[in-house]
Chimera marker file (.cmm) of the C-alpha trace (Angstrom):
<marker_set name="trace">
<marker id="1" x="-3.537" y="15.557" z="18.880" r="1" g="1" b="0" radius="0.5"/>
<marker id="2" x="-1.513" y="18.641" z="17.862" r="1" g="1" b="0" radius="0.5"/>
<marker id="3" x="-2.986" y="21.540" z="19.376" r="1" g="1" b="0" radius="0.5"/>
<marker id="4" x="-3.203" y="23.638" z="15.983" r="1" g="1" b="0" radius="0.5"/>
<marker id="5" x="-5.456" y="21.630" z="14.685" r="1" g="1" b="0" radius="0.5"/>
<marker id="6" x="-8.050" y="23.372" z="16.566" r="1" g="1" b="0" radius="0.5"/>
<marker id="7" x="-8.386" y="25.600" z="13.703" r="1" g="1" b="0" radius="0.5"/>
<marker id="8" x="-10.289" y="23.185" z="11.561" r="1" g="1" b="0" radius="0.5"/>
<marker id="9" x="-13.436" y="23.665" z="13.941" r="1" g="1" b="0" radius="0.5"/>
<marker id="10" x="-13.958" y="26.586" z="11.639" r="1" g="1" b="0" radius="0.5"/>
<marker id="11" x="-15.577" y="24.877" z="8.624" r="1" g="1" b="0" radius="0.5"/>
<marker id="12" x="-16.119" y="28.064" z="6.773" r="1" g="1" b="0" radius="0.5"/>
<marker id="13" x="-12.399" y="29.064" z="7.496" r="1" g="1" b="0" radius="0.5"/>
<marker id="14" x="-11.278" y="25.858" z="5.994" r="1" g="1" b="0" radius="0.5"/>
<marker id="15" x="-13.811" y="26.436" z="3.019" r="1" g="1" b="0" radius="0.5"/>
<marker id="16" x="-12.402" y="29.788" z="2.277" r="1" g="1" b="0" radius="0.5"/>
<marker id="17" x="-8.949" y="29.077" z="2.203" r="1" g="1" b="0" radius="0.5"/>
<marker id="18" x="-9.668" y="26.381" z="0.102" r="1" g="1" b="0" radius="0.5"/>
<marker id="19" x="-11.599" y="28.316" z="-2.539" r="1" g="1" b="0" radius="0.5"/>
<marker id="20" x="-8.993" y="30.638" z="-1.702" r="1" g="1" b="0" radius="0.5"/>
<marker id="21" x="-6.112" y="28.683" z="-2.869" r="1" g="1" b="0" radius="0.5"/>
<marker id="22" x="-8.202" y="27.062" z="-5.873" r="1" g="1" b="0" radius="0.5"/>
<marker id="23" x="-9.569" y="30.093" z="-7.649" r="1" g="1" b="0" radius="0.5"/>
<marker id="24" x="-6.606" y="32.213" z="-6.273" r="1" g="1" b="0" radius="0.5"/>
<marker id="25" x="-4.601" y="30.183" z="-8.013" r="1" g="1" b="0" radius="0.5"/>
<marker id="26" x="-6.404" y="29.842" z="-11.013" r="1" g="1" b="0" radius="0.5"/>
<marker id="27" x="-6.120" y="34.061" z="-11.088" r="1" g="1" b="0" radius="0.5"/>
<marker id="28" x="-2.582" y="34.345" z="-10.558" r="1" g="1" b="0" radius="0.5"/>
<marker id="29" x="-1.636" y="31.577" z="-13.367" r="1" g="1" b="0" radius="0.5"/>
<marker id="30" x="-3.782" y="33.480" z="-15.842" r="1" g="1" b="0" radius="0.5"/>
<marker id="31" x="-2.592" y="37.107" z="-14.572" r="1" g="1" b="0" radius="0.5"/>
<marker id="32" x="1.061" y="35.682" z="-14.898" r="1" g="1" b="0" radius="0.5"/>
<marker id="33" x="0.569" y="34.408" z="-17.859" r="1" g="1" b="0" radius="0.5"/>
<marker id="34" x="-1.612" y="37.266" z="-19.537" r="1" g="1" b="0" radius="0.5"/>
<marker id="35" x="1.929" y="39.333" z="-18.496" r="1" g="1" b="0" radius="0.5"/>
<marker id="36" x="4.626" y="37.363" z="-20.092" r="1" g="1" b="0" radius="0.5"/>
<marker id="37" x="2.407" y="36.014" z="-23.672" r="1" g="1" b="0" radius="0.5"/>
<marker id="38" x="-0.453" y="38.384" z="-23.685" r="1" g="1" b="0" radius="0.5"/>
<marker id="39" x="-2.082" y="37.402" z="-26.713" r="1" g="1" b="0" radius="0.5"/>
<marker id="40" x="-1.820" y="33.636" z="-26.502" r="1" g="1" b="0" radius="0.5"/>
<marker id="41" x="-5.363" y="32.055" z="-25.312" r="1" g="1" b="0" radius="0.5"/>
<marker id="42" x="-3.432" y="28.763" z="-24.951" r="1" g="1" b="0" radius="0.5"/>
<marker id="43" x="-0.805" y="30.192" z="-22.438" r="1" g="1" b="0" radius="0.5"/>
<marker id="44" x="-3.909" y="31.429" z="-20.735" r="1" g="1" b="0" radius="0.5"/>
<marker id="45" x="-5.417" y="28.136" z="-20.309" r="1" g="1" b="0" radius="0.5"/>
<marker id="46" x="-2.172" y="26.206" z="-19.716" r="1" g="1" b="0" radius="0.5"/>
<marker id="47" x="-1.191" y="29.393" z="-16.283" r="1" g="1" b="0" radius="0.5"/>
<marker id="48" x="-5.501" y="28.644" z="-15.550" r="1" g="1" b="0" radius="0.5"/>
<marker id="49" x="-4.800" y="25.214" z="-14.826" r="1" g="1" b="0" radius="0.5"/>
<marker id="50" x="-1.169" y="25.258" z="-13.062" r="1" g="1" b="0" radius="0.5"/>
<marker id="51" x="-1.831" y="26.018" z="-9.552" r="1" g="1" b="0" radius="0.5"/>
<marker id="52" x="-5.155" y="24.519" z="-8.851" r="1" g="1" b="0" radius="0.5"/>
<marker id="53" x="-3.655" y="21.191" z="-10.686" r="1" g="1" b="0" radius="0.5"/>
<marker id="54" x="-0.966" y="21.206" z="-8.197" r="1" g="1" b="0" radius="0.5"/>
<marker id="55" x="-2.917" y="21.974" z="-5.296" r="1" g="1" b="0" radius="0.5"/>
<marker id="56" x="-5.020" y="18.879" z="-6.040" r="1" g="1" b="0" radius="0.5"/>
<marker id="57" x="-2.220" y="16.737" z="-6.776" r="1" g="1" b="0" radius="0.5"/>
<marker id="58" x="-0.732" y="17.899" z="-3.545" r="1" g="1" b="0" radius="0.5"/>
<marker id="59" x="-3.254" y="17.572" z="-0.913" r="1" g="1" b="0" radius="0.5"/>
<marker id="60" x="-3.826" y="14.159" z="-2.821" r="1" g="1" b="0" radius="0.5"/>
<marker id="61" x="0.014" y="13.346" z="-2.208" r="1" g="1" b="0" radius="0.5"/>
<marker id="62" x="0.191" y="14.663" z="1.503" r="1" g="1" b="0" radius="0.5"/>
<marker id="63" x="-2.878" y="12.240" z="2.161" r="1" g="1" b="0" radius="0.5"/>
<marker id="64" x="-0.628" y="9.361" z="0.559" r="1" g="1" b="0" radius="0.5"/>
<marker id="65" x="2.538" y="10.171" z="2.863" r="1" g="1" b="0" radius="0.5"/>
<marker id="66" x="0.190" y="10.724" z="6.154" r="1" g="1" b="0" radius="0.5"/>
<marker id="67" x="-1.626" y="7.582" z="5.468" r="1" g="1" b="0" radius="0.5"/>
<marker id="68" x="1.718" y="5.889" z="4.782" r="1" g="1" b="0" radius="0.5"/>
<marker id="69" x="3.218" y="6.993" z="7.954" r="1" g="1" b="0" radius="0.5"/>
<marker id="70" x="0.163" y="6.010" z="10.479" r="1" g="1" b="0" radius="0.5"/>
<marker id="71" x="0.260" y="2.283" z="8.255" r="1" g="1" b="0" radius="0.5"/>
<marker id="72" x="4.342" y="2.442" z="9.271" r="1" g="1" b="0" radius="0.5"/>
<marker id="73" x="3.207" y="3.015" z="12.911" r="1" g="1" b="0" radius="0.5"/>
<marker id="74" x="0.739" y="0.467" z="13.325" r="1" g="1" b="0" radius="0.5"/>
<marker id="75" x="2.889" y="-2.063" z="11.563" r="1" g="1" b="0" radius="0.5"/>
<marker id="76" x="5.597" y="-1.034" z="13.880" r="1" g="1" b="0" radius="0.5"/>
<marker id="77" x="3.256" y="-1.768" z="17.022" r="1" g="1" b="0" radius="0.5"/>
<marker id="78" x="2.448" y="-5.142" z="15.464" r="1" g="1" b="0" radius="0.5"/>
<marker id="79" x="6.364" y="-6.120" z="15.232" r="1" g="1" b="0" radius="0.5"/>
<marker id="80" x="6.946" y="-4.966" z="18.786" r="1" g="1" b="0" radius="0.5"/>
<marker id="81" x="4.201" y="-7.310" z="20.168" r="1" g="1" b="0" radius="0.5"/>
<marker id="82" x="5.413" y="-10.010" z="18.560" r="1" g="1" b="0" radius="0.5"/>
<marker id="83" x="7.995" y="-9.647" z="20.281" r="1" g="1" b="0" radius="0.5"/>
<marker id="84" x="8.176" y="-8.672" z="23.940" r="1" g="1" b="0" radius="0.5"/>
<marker id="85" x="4.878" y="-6.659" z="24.669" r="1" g="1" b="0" radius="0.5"/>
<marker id="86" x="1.348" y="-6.522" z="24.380" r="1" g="1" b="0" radius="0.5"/>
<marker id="87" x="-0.294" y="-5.098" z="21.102" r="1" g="1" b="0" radius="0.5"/>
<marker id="88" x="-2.999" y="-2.891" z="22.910" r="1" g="1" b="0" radius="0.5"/>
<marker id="89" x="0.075" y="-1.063" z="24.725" r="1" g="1" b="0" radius="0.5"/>
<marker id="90" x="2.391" y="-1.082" z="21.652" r="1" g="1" b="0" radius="0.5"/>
<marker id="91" x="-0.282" y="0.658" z="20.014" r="1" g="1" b="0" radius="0.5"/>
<marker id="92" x="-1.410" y="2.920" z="22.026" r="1" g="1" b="0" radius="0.5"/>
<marker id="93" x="2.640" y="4.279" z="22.330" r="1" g="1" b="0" radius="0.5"/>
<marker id="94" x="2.763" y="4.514" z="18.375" r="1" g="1" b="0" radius="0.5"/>
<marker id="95" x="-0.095" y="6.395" z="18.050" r="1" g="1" b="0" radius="0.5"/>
<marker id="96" x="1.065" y="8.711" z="20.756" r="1" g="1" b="0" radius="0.5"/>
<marker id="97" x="3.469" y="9.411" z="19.231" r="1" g="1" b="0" radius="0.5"/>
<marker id="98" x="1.992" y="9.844" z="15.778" r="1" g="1" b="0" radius="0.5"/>
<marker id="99" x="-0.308" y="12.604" z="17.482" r="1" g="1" b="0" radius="0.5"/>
<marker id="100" x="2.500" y="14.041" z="19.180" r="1" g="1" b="0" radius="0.5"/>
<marker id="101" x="4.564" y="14.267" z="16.260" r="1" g="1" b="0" radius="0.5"/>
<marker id="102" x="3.950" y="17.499" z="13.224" r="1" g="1" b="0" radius="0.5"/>
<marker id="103" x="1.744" y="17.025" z="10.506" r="1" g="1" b="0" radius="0.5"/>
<marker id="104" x="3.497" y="14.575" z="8.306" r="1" g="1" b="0" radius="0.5"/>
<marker id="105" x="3.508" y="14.870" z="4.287" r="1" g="1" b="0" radius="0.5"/>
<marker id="106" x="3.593" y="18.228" z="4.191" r="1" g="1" b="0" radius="0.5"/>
<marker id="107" x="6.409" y="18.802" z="1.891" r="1" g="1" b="0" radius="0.5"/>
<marker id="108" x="4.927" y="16.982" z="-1.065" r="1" g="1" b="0" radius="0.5"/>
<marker id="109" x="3.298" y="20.332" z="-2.375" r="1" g="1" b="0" radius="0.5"/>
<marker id="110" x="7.005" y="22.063" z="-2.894" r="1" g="1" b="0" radius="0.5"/>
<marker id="111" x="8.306" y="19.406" z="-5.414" r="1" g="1" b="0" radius="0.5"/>
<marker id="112" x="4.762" y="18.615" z="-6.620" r="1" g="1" b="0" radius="0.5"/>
<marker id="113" x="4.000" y="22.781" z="-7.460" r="1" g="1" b="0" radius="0.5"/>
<marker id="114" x="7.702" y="23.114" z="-8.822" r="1" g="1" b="0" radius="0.5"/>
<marker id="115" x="7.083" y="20.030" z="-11.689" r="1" g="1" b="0" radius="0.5"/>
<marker id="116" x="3.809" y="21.025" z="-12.504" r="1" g="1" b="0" radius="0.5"/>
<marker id="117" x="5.069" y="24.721" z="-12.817" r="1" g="1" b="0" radius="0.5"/>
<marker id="118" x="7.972" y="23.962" z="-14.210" r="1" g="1" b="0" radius="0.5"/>
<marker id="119" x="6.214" y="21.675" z="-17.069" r="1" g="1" b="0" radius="0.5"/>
<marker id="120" x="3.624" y="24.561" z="-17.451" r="1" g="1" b="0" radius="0.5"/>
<marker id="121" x="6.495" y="27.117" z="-18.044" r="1" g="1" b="0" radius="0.5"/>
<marker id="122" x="7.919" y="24.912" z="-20.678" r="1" g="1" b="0" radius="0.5"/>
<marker id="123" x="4.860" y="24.452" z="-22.497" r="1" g="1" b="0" radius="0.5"/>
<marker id="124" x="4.046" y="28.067" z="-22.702" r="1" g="1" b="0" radius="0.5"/>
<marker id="125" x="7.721" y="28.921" z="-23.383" r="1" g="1" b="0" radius="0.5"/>
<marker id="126" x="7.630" y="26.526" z="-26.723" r="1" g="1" b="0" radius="0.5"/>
<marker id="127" x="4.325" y="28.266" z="-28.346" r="1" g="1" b="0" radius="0.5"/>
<marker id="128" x="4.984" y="30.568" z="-30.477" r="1" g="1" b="0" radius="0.5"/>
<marker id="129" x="5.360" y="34.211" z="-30.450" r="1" g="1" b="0" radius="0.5"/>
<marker id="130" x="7.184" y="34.028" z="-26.839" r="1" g="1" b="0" radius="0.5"/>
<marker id="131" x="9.539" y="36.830" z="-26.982" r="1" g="1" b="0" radius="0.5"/>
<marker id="132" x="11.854" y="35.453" z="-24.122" r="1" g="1" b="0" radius="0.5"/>
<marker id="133" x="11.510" y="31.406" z="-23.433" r="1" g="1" b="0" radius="0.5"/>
<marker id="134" x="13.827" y="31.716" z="-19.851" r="1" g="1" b="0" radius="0.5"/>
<marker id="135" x="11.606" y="34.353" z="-18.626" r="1" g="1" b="0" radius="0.5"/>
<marker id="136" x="8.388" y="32.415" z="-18.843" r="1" g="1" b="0" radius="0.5"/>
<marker id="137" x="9.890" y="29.743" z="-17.256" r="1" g="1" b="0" radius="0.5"/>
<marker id="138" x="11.428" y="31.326" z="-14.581" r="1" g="1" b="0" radius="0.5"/>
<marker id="139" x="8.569" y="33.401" z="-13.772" r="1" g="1" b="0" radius="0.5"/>
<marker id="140" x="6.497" y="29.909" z="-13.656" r="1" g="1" b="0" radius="0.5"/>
<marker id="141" x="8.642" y="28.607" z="-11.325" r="1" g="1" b="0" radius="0.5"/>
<marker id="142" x="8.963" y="31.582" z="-9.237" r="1" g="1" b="0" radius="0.5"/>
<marker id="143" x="5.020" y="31.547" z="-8.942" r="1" g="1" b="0" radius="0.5"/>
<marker id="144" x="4.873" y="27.737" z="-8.463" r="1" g="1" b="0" radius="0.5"/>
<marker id="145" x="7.341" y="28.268" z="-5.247" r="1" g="1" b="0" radius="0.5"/>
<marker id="146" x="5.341" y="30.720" z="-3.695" r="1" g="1" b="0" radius="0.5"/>
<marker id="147" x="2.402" y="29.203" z="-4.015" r="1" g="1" b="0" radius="0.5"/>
<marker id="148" x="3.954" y="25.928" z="-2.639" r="1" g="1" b="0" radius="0.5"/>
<marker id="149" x="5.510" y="27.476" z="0.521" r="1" g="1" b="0" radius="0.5"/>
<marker id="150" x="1.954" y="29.520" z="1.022" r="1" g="1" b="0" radius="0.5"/>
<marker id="151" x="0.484" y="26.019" z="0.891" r="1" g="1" b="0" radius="0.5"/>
<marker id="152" x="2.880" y="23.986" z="3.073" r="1" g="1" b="0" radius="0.5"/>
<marker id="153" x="2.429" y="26.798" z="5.675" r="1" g="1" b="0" radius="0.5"/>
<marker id="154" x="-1.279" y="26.499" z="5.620" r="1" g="1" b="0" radius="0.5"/>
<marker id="155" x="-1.237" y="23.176" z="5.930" r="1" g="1" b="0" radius="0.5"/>
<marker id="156" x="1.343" y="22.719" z="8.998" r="1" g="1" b="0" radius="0.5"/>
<marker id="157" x="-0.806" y="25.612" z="10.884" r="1" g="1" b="0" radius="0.5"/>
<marker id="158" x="-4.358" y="22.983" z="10.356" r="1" g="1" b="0" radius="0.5"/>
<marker id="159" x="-5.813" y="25.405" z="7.681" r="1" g="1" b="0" radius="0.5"/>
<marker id="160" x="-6.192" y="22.966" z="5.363" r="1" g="1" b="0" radius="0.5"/>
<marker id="161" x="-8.281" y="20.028" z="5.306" r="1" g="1" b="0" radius="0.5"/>
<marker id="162" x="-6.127" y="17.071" z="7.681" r="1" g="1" b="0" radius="0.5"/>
<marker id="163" x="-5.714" y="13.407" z="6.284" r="1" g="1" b="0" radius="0.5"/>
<marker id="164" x="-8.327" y="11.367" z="8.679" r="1" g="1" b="0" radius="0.5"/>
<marker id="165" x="-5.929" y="9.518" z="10.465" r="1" g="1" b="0" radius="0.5"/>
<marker id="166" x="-3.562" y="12.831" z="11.700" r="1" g="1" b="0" radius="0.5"/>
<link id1="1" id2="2" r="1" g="1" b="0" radius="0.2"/>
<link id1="2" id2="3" r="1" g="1" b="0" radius="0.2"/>
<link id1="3" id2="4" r="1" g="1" b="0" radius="0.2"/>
<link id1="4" id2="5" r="1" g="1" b="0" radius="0.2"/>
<link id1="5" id2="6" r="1" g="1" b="0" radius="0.2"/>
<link id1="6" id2="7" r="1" g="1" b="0" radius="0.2"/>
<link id1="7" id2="8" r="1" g="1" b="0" radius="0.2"/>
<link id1="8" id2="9" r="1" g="1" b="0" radius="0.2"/>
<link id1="9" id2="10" r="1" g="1" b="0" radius="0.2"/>
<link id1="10" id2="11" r="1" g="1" b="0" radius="0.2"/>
<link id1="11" id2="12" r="1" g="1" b="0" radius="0.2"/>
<link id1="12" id2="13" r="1" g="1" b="0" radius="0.2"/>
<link id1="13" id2="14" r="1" g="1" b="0" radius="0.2"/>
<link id1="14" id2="15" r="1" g="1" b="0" radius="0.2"/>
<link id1="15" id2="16" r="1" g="1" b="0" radius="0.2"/>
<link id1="16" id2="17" r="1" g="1" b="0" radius="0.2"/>
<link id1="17" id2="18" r="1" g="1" b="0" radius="0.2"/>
<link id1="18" id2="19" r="1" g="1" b="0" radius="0.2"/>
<link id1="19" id2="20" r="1" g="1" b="0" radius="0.2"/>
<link id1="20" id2="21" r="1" g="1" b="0" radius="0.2"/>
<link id1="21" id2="22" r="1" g="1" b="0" radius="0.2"/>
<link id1="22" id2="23" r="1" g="1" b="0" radius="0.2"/>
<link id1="23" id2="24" r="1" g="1" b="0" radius="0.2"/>
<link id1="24" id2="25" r="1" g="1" b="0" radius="0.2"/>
<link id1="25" id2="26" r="1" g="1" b="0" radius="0.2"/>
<link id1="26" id2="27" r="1" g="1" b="0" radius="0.2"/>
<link id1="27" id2="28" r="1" g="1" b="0" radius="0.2"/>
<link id1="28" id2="29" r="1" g="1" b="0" radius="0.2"/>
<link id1="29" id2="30" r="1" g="1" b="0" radius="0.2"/>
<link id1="30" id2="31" r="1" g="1" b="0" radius="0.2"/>
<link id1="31" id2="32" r="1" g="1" b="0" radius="0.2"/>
<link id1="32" id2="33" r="1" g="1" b="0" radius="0.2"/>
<link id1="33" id2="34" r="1" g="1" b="0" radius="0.2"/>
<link id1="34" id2="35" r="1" g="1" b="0" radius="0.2"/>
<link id1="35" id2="36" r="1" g="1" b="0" radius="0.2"/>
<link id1="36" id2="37" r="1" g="1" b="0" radius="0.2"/>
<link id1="37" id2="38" r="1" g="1" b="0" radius="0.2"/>
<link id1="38" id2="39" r="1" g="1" b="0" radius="0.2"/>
<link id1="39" id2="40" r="1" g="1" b="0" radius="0.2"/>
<link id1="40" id2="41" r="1" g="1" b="0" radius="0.2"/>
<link id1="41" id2="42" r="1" g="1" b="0" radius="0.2"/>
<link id1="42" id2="43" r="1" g="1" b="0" radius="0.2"/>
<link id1="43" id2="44" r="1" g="1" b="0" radius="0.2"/>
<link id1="44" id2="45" r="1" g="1" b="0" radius="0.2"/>
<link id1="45" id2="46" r="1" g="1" b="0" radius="0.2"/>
<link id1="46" id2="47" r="1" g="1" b="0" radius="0.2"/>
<link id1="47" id2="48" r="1" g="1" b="0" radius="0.2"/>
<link id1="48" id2="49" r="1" g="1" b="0" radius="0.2"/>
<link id1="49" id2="50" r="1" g="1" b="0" radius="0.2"/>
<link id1="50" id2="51" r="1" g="1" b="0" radius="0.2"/>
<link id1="51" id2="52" r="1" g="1" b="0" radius="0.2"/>
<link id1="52" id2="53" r="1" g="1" b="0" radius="0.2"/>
<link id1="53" id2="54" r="1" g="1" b="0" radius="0.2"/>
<link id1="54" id2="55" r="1" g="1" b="0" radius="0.2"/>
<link id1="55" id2="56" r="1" g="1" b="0" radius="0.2"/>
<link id1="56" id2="57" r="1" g="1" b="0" radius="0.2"/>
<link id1="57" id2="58" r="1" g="1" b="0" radius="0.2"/>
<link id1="58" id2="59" r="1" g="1" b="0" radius="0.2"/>
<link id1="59" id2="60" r="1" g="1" b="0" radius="0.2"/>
<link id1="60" id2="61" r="1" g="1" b="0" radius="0.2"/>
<link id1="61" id2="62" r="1" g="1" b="0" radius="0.2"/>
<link id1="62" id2="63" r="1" g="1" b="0" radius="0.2"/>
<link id1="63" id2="64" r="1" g="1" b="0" radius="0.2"/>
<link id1="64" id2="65" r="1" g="1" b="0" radius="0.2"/>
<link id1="65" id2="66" r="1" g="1" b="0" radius="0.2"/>
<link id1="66" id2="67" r="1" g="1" b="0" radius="0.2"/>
<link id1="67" id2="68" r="1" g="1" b="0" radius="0.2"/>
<link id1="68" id2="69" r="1" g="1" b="0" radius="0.2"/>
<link id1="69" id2="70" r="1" g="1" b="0" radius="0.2"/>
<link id1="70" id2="71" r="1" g="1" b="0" radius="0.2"/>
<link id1="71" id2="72" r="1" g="1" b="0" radius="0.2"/>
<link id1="72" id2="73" r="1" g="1" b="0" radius="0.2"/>
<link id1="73" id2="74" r="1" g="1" b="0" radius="0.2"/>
<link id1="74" id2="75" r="1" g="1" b="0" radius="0.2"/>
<link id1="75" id2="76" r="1" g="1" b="0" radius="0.2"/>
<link id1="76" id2="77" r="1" g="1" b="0" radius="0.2"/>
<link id1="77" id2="78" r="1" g="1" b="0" radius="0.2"/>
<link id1="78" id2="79" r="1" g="1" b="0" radius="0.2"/>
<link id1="79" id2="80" r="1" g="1" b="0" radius="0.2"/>
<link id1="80" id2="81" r="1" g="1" b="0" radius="0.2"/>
<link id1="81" id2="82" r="1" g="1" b="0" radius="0.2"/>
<link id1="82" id2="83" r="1" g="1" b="0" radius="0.2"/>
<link id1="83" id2="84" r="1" g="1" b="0" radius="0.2"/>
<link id1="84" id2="85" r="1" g="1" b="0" radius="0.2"/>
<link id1="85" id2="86" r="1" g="1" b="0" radius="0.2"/>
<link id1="86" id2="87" r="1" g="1" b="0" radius="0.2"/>
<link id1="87" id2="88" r="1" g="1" b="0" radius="0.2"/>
<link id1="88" id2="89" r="1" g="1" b="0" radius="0.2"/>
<link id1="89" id2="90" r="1" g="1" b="0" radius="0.2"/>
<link id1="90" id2="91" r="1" g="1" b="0" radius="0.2"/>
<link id1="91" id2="92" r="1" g="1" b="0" radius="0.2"/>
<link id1="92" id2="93" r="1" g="1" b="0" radius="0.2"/>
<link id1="93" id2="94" r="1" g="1" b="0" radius="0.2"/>
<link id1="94" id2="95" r="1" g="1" b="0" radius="0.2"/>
<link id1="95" id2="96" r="1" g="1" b="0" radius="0.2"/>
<link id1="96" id2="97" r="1" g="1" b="0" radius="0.2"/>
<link id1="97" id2="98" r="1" g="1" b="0" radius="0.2"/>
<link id1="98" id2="99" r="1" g="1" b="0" radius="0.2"/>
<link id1="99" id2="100" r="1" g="1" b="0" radius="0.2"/>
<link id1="100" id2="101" r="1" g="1" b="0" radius="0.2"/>
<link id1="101" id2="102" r="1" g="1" b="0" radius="0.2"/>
<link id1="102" id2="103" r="1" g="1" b="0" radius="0.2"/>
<link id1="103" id2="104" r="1" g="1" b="0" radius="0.2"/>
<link id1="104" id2="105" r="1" g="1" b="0" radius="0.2"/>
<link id1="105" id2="106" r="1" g="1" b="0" radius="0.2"/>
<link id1="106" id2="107" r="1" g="1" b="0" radius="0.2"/>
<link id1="107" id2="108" r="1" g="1" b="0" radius="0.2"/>
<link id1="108" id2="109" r="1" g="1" b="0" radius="0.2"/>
<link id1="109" id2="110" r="1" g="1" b="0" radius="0.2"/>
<link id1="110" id2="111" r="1" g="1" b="0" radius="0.2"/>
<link id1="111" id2="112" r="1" g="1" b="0" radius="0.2"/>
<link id1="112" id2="113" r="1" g="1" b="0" radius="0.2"/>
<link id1="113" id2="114" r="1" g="1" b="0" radius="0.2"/>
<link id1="114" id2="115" r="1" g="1" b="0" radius="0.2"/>
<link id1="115" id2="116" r="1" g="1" b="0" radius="0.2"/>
<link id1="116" id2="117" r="1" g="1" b="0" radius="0.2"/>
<link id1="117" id2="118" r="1" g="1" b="0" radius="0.2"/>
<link id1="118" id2="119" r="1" g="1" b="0" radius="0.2"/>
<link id1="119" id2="120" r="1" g="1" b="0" radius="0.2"/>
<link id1="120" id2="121" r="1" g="1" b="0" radius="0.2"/>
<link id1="121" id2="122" r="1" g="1" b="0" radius="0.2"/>
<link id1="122" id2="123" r="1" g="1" b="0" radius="0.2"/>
<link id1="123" id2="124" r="1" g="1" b="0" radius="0.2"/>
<link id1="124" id2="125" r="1" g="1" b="0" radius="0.2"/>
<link id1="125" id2="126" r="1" g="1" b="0" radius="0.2"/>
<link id1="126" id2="127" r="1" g="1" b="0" radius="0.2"/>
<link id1="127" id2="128" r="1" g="1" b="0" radius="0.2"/>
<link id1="128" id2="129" r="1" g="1" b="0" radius="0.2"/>
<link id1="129" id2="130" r="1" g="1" b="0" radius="0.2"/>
<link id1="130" id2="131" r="1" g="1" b="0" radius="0.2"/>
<link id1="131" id2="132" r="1" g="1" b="0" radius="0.2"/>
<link id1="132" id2="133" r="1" g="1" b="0" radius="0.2"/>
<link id1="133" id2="134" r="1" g="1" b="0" radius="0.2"/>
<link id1="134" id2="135" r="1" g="1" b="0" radius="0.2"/>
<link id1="135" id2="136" r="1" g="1" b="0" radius="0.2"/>
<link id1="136" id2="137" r="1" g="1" b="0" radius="0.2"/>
<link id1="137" id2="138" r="1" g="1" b="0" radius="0.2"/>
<link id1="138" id2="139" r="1" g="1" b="0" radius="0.2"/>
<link id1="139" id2="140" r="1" g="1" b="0" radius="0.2"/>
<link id1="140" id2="141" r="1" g="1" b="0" radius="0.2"/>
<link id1="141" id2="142" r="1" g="1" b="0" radius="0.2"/>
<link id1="142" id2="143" r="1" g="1" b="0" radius="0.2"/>
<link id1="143" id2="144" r="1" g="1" b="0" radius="0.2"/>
<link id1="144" id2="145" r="1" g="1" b="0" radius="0.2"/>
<link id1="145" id2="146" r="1" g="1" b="0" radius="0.2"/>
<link id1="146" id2="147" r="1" g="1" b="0" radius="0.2"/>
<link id1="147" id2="148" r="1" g="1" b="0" radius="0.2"/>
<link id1="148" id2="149" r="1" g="1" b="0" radius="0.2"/>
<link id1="149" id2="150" r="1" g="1" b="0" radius="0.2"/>
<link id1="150" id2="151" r="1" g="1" b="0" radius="0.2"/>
<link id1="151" id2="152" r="1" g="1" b="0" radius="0.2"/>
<link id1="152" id2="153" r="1" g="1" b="0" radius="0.2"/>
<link id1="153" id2="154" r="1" g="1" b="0" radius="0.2"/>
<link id1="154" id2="155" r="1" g="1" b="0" radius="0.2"/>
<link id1="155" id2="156" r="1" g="1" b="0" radius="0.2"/>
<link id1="156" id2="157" r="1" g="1" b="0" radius="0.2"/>
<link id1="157" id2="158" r="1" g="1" b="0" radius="0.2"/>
<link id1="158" id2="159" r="1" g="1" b="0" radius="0.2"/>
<link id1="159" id2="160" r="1" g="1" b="0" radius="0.2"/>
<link id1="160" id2="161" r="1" g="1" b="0" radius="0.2"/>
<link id1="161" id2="162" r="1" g="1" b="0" radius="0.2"/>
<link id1="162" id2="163" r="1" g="1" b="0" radius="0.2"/>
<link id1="163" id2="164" r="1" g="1" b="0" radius="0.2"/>
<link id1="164" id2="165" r="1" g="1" b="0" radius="0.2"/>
<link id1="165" id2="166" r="1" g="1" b="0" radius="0.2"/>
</marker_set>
């Protein structure tokens, strides 16, 4: 298995980052909106519930694609025994390669953030009393990329919690 992974022997690491990136996120979508419509409790709500939606539809997406990809190996193994080779060794070469391999799915929590962002932006842009509609939206975005990098990274370096069968 990938070496980096060793870092999820720290349960309380993992924990933190977690709660890190949940109520981190839930701060920086209410700072960032509090900035560009302070006096809208709806734009409030709508920035509290951005990031921590997409980090939960993320990690629920990057468990989809992992599982996905270890179903694609073992189905893989199957076809090769049928044809020329025994399914025990077929196997065992898939899945060596499957641990060799990175940490698959990780890219699902850039386009995931940047839609849920981007749909958050909009929202808040259309209430009223927005002084600048491009701005909020922009600034959404901008927030829902660097959270979604800061994710993907955590997740490639085993910070966050693996799919079981990676």
């Amino acid at each position: 298995m990938n070496q980096d992974i060793s870092k999820l022997e720290h349960p309380l690491r993992t924990t933190a980052i977690v709660g890190f990136l949940f109520f981190g996120g839930m701060a920086l979508g209410v700072i960032a909106s509090l900035i560009l419509v302070p006096s809208s409790s709806i734009a409030m709500f709508i920035g509290f519930l951005a990031l921590p939606l997409s980090f939960g539809l993320g990690m629920s997406m990057w468990y989809s694609v992992a599982n996905a990809d270890m179903l694609q190996k073992i189905g893989r193994a199957l076809l090769n025994s049928m044809r020329n080779r025994n399914l025990t060794e077929s196997l065992r070469e898939e899945l060596r390669t499957f641990y060799e391999s990175p940490i698959q799915g990780t890219r699902v929590f850039l386009p995931v953030t940047l839609i849920i962002t981007f749909a958050c932006g909009v929202i808040i842009a259309c209430l009223p009393g927005v002084p600048n509609m491009d701005a909020v939206v922009v600034a959404f975005l901008t927030l829902g990329l660097g959270y979604s990098l800061l994710v993907t990274w955590l997740a490639r370096q085993g910070y966050l919690p693996q799919p079981k069968g990676s």
